[in-house]
PAZAPA-4460 file (N, C-alpha, C; in steps of 0.05 Angstrom, whole numbers, plus 32768, in hexadecimal, padded with zeros to 4 digits):
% residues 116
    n_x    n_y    n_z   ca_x   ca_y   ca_z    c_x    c_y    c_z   seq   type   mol
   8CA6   887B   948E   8CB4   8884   94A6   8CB2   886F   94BB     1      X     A
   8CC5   8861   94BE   8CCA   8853   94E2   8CC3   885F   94F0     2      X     A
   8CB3   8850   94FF   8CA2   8856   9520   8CB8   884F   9537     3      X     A
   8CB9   885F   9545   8CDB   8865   9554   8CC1   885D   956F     4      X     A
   8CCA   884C   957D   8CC6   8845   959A   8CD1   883F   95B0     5      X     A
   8CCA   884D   95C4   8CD7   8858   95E2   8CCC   883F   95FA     6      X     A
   8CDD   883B   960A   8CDC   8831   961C   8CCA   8839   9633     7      X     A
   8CB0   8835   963E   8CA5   8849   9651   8CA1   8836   9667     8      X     A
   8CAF   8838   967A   8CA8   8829   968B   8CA4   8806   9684     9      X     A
   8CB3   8800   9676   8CA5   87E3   966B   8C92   87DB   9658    10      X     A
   8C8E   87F1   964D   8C76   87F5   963B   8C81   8800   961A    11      X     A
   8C72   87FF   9607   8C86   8811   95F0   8C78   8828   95E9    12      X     A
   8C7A   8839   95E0   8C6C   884D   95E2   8C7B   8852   95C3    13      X     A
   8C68   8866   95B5   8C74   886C   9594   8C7B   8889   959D    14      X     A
   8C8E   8897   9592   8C94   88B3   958E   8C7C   88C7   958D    15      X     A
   8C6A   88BF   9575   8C4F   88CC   957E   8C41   88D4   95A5    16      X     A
   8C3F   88B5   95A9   8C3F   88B3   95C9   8C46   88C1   95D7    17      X     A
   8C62   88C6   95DB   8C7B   88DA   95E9   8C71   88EE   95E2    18      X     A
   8C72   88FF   95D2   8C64   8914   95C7   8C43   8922   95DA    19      X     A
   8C32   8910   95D9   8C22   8915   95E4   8C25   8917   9607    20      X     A
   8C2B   88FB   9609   8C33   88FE   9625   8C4D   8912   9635    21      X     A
   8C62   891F   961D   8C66   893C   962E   8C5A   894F   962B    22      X     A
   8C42   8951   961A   8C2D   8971   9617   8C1F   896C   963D    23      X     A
   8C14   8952   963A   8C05   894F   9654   8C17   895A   9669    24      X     A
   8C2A   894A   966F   8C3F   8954   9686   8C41   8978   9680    25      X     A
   8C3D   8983   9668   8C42   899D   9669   8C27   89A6   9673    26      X     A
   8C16   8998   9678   8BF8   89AB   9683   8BEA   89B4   9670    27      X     A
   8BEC   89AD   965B   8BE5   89BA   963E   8BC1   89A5   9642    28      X     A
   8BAA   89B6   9631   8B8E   89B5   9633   8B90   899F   9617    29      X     A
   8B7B   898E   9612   8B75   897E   95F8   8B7B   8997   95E2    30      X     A
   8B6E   89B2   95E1   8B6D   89BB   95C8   8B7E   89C8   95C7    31      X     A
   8B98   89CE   95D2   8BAB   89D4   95C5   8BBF   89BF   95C7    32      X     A
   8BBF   89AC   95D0   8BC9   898D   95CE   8BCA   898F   95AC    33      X     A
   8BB2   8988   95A0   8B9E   8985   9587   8BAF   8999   9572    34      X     A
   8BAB   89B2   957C   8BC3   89CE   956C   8BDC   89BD   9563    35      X     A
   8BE9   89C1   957D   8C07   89B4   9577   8C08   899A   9571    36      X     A
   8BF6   898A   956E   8BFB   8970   955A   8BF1   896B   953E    37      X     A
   8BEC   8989   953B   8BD0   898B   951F   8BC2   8971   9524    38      X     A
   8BB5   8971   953A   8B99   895E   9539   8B83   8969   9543    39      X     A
   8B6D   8954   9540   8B52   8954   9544   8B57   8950   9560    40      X     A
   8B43   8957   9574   8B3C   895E   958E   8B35   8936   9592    41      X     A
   8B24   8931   9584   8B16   8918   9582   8B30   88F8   9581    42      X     A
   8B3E   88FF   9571   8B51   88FA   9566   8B6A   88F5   957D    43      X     A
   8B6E   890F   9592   8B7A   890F   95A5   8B76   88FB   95BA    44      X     A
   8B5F   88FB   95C4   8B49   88F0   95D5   8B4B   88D2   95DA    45      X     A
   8B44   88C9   95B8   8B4A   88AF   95B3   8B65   88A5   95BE    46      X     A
   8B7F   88BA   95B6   8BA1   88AD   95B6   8BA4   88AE   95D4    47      X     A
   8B97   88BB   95E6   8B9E   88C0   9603   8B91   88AB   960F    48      X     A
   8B81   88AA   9604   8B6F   8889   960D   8B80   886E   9604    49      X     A
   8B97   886E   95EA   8B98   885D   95F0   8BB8   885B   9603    50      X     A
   8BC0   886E   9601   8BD3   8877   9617   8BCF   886E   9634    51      X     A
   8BB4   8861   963B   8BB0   885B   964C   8BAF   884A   964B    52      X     A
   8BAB   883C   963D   8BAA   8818   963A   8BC1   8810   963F    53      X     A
   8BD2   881D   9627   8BF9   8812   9626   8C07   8812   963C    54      X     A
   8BFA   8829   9656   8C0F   8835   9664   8C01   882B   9685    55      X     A
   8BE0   8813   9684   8BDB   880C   9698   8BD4   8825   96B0    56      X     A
   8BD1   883E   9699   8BC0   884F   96B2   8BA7   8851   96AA    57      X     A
   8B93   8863   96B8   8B7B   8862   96B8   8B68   8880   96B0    58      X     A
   8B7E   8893   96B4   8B75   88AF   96B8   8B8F   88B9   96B0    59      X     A
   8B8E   88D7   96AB   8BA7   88E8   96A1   8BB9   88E8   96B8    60      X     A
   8BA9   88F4   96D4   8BC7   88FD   96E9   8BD0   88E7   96F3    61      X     A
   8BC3   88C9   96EB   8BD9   88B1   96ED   8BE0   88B1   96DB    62      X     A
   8BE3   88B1   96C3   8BF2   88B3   96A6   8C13   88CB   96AC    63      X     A
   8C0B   88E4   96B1   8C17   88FE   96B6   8C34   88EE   96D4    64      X     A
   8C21   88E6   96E6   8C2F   88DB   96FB   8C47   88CD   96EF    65      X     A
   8C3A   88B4   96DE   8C51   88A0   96E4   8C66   88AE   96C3    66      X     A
   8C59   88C4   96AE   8C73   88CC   96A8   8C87   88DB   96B3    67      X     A
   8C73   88EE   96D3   8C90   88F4   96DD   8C9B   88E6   96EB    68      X     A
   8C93   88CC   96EE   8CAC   88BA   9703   8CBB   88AE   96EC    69      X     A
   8CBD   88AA   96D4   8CC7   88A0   96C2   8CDA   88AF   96B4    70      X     A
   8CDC   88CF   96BF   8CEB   88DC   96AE   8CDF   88F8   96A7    71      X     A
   8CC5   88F4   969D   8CBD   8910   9692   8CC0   8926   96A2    72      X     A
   8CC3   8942   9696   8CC4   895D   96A7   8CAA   8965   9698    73      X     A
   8C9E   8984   96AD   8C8D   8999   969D   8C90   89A7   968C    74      X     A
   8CAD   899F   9685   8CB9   89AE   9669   8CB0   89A5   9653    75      X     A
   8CA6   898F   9644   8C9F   8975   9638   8CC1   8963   9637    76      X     A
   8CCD   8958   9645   8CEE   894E   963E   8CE9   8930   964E    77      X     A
   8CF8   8926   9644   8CF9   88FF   9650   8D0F   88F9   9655    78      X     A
   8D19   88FA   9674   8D33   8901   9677   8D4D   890B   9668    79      X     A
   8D40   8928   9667   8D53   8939   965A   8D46   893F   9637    80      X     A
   8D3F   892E   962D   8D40   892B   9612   8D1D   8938   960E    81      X     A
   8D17   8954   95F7   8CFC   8962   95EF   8CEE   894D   95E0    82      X     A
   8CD8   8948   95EA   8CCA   893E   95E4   8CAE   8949   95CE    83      X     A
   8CB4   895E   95CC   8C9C   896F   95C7   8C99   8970   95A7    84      X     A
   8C83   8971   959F   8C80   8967   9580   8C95   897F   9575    85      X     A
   8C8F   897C   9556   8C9E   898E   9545   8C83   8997   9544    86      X     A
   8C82   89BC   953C   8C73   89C9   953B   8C61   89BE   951C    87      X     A
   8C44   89BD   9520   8C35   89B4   950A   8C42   89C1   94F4    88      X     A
   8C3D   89B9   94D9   8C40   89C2   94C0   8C30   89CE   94B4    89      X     A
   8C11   89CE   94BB   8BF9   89DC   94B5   8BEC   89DE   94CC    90      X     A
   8BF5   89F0   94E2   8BE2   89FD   94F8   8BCA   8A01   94F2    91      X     A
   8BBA   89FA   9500   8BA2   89FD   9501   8B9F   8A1B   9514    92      X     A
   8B9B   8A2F   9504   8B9C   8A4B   951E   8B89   8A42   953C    93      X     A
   8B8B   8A50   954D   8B76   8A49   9560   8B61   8A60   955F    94      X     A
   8B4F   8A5A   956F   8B32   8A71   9565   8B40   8A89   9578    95      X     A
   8B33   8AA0   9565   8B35   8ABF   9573   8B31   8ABC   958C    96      X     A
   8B45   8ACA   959F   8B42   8ACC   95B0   8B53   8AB6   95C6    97      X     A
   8B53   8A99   95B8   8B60   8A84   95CD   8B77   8A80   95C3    98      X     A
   8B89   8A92   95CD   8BAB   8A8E   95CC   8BBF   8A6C   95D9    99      X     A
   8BC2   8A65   95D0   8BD2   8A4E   95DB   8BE1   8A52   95F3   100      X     A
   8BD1   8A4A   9605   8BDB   8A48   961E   8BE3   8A29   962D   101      X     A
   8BF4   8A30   9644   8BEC   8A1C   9657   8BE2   8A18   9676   102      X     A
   8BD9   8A04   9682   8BCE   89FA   9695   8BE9   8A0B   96A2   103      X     A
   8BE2   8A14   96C5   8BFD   8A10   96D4   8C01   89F6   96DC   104      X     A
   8C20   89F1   96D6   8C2A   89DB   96DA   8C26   89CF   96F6   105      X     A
   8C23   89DF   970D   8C1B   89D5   9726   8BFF   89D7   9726   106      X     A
   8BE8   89DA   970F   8BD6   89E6   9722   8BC2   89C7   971B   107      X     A
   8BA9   89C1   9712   8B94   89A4   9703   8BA1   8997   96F3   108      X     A
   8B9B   8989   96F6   8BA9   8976   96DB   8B99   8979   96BC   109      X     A
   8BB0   8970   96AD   8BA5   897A   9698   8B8A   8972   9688   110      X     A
   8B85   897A   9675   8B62   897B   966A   8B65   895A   9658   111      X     A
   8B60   893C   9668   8B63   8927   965D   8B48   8916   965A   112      X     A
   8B4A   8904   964E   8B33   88FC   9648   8B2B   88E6   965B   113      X     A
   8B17   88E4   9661   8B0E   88C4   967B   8B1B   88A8   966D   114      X     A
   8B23   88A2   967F   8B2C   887D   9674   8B18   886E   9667   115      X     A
   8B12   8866   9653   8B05   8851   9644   8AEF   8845   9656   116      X     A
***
C-alpha cells in the first residue's frame, strides 16, 4: 500500500499522522486514541512524539494549536475533508466500565505525551 502524504504547514505528514492529529483536535485521551487505532498506548506515545519533531512543536496544545490554524476542526476534518481513522478491524473492547468518551472540546487539552 502507498503511503499518501499531506502537506502540513510545510512539513509532510503521512495519513497515519492526520489521523492522529484529528483524534487530538477531537480532545480524545491516549487510551481511546489507542482503541480507535487498534494500538498500543506505548506505541501511541512514541507516534505523538514524533509528531513533534515533523511539525517543530514541543507539546500537544502547540501541536493541537497550529492544526487549528492550518485547517483542522473538533470534528476530526482538515479543511472540510474527515480525517478520522476507519474504525479498527479487531477492536480491542475497552475495560468494564470505561465507555469511549471524550475530553470537552473547550475544556484541557488533550491526554499527550511530554516532548522528547
Amino acid at each position: 500500500m502507498k503511503t499518501v502524504y499531506h502537506n502540513f504547514g510545510g512539513k509532510q505528514i503521512t495519513q497515519h499522522d492526520a489521523e492522529i492529529i484529528a483524534l487530538l483536535c477531537m480532545g480524545l485521551d491516549r487510551h481511546n486514541m489507542a482503541l480507535l487505532l487498534n494500538n498500543k498506548i506505548g506505541t501511541l506515545k512514541n507516534e505523538i512524539t514524533k509528531l513533534y519533531l515533523k511539525t517543530g512543536t514541543t507539546k500537544c496544545t502547540e501541536l493541537v494549536t497550529l492544526a487549528i490554524q492550518l485547517g483542522f476542526d473538533r470534528k476530526g476534518n482538515w479543511n472540510g475533508v474527515s480525517f478520522l481513522p476507519p474504525p479498527p478491524k479487531n477492536p480491542t473492547p475497552p475495560a468494564e466500565g470505561a465507555p469511549l468518551t471524550t475530553n470537552n472540546p473547550t475544556g484541557p487539552a488533550p491526554d499527550c505525551p511530554p516532548a522528547a
